[in-house]
C-alpha positions, 0 to 999 in steps of 0.5 A: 082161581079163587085162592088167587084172588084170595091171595091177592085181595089180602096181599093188597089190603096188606099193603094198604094197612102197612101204607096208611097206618104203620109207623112208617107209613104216609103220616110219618112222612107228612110229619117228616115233610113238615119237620124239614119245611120248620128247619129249611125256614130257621136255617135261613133264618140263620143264614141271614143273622151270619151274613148280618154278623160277617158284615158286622164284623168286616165293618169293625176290622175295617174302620175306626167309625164301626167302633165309635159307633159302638162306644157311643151306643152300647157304652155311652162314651163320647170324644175328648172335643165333645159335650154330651147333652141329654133331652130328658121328656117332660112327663105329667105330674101324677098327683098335680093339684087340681085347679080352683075351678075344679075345687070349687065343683067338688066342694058343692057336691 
């Protein structure tokens, strides 16, 4: 009875070794878990960029607006009956002279 006993207390540790610390035991699967989360996520990732681009390419074979849209956009053009103007923002100038005040505090330190 003890050789049976024997037996079957090796044959469980065995099992044990093999489930939670071989190469194809319980980390290799969380690590198999994780990889199939990471790709299920940037294939929809993906998925939603082609349907963006189907649309994208449905909307220029279908009118002439998509196009224009574009060349405004990407390749600054505009139309024949069109004038272009552009607003450039004012900036403040890095080296203004400084006020007469102001000349005035620094001369009398």
């Amino acid at each position: 009875m003890k050789w049976l006993a024997v037996a079957l207390i090796t044959v469980v540790l065995m099992l044990q070794y093999r489930l939670w610390l071989s190469p194809d035991g319980v980390r290799e699967v969380t690590r198999l878990s994780a990889a199939v989360d990471r790709q299920k996520s940037e294939n929809g990732e993906l998925t939603a960029r082609n349907q963006q681009l189907v649309a994208e390419v449905a909307d220029l074979k279908a009118g002439m607006s998509a196009i224009e849209e574009r060349a405004r956009s990407e390749l600054g053009m505009i139309g024949r009956n069109e004038t272009f103007y552009q607003v450039v923002p004012t900036r403040p100038l890095r080296n203004a002279p400084a006020a007469p005040e102001q000349r005035r505090q620094t001369a009398a330190r």
